[in-house]
N, C-alpha and C positions, 0 to 999 in steps of 0.2 A: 784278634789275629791281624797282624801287620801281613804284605805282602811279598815281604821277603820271606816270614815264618810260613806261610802257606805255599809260597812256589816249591821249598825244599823237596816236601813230602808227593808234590805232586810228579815230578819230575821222576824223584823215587820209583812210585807207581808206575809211572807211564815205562820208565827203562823196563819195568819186567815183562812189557809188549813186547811181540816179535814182527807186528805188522794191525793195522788198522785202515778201516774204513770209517770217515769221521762224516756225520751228518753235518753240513757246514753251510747254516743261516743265512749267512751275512753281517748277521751281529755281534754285540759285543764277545759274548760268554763261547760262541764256537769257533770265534775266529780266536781268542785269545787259546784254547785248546791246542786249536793249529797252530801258534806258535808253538806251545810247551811240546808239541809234541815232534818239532821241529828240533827244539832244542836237544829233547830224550832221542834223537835219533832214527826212531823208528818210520818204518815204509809204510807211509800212509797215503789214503784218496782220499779227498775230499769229494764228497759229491753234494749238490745243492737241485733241489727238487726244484720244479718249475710250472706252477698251474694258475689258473686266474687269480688262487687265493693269494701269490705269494706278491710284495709291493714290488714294483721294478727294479726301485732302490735298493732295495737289498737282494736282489740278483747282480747288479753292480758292484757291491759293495764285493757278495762275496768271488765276485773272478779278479776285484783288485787284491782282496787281501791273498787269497791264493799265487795270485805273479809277484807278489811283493816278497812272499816267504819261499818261492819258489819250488812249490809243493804241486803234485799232481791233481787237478781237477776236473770234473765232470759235471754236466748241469743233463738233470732227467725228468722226462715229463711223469707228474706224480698224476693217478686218475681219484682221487678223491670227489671229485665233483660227480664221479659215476656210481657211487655208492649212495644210496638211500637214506641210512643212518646219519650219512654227514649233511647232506642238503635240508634236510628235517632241522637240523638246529637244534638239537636237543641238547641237555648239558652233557651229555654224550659226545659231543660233535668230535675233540680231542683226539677223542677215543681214535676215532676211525680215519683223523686224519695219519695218525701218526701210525697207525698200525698199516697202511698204505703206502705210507713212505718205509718205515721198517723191515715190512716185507720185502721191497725192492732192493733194498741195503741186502741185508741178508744173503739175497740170493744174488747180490755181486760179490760181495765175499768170500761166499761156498765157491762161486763159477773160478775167481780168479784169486784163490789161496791167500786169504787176508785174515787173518787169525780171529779176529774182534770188530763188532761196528757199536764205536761211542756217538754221545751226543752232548749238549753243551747245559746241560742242566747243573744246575746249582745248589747251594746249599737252601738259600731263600724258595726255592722253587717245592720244595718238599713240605715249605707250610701251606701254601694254596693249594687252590684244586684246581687239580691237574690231571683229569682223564688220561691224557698222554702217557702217563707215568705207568699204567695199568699197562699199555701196549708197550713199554720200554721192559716191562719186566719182563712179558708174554716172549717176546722175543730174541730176550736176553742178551739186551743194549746195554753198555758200561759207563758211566759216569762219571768219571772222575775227580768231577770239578766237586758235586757232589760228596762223595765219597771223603776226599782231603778236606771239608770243612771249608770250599772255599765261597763268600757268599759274591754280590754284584761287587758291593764298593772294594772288597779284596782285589775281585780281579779286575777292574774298574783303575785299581791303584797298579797292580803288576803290569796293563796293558799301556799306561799313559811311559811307565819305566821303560818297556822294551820297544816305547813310541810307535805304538801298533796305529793306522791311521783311521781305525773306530774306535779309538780309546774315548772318546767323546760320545761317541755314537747314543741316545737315548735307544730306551727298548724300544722291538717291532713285531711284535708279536703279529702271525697270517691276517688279511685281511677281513677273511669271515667273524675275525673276532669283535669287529664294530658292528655289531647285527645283535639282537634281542633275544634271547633265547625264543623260540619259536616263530621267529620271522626266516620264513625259507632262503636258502642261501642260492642266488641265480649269479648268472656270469654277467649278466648284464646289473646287476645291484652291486658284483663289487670293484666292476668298474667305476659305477658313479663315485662311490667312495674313496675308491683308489684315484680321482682324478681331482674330487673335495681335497684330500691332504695334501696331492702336490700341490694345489692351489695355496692353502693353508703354509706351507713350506714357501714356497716363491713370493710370499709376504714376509719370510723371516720368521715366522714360528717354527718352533723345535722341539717345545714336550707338549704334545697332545692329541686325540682323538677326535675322530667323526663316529660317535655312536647314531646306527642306523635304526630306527623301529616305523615300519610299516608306512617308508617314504618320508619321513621326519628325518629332521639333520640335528644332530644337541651334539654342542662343540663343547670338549673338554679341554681346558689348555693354564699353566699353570698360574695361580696367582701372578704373578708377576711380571706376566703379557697380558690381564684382560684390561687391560687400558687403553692397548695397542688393538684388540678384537673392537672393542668399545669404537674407539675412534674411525676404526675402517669399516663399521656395522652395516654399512648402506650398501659397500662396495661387496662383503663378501655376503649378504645377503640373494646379491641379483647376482651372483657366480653361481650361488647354490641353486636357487632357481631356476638359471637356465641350466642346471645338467639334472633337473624332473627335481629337486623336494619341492616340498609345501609346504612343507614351516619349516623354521631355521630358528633353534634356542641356543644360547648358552647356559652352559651346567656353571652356577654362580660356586658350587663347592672347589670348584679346578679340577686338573687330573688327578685320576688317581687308574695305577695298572691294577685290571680287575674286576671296576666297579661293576662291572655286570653280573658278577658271581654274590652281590649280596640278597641279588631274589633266591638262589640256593640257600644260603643260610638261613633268612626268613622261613624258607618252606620247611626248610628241616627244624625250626624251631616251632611252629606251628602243629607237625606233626605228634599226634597223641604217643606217645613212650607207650609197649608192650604189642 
């Protein structure tokens, strides 16, 4: 699917909204939404959750893409860090972020007569796992992007076209997601992390991770900068350090979005059938 063949059907869809409230990232997949759904006409809010987990930047990102489209938005404090199930870190975590954030959607919605609350999920997003997805359905979140078959590099292609200014943007998935399945999730751990990647960023890297496990730092970053990691190893070594790790590795495989979902597979494949 070219991005022209996939905008058609989406646009389609979205016209038969009469009003929406749109979960709105900062990233690529729900800002491009906000456009289309710009485009389809319909009376939409953006609202953008706001808690330790989420990067700065992409609170940034999303009140520019919101002024740029000239779309109404809201930023709200989400309390996931207050629920138990999410600071646990279990591969649950998903779960109860989004079902947190959902909840709140919903009930601005209901309060202020907005027919539907979407959110910026994908076609690609339907083959990982994705606990989130359980809570999208729970409270009868719409898709769209989803839905029309459309996957990243589709809308990756329609957002460079309608010169969105995250057309570029790598993914950013919440912060808690560089933590270990069952390394507890503190506000003070995902500041250290959140302060490793701007760091990481203000060197000029751009696709990769600080995977967090039990005060270890393992840089993910793509083949094709670790010569640049390599070369600057001493400088960001004693960065890491002074913000509390104790060891500082690089993952020699590169990035990859995920990696921490293959001890699930493992587990699942270990387990006896019956």
């Amino acid at each position: 699917m070219d991005w022209k063949n996939g905008l058609s059907p989406l646009l389609s869809r979205l016209e038969e909204l009469d009003s929406a409230v749109l979960a709105l990232s900062g990233g690529l997949d729900s800002s491009f939404l906000l456009y289309a759904l710009k485009e389809a006409g319909v009376r939409t809010l953006a609202v953008t959750g706001e808690s330790p987990t989420t990067p700065a930047r992409d609170l940034q990102d999303a009140v520019r893409v919101a002024m740029e489209l000239e779309v109404a938005h809201r930023i709200i404090q989400t309390k996931e860090m207050e629920r138990d199930g999410f600071i646990e870190n279990s591969p649950e975590r998903c779960f109860h972020c989004k079902d947190v954030l959902f909840t709140q959607l919903t009930g601005i919605a209901a309060d202020e007569g907005y027919s539907v609350v979407l959110d910026g999920t994908t076609a690609d997003d339907l083959r990982d796992y994705r606990p989130g997805l359980r809570a999208a359905s729970a409270h009868g979140i719409l898709s769209p992007l989803a839905e029309c078959g459309m996957t990243k590099q589709v809308i990756r292609e329609a957002a460079r076209a309608a010169g969105l200014s995250v057309s570029e943007k790598p993914a950013s998935p919440c912060l808690s997601s560089r933590f270990s399945y069952g390394t507890r999730i503190t506000p003070e751990g995902l500041e250290r992390v959140s302060m490793a990647e701007d760091y990481l960023i203000r060197l000029g890297l751009n696709e990769f991770r600080v995977r967090d496990t039990d005060g270890s730092a393992r840089i993910e970053v793509s083949p094709s900068q670790m010569d640049m990691v390599f070369k600057m190893r001493q400088e960001i070594v004693s960065a890491f350090k002074g913000l509390g790790y104790r060891f500082v590795s690089l993952d020699m495989e590169g990035f990859e979005s995920g990696k921490l979902n293959r001890v699930l597979i493992k587990d699942k494949k270990d387990k006896p059938e019956g």
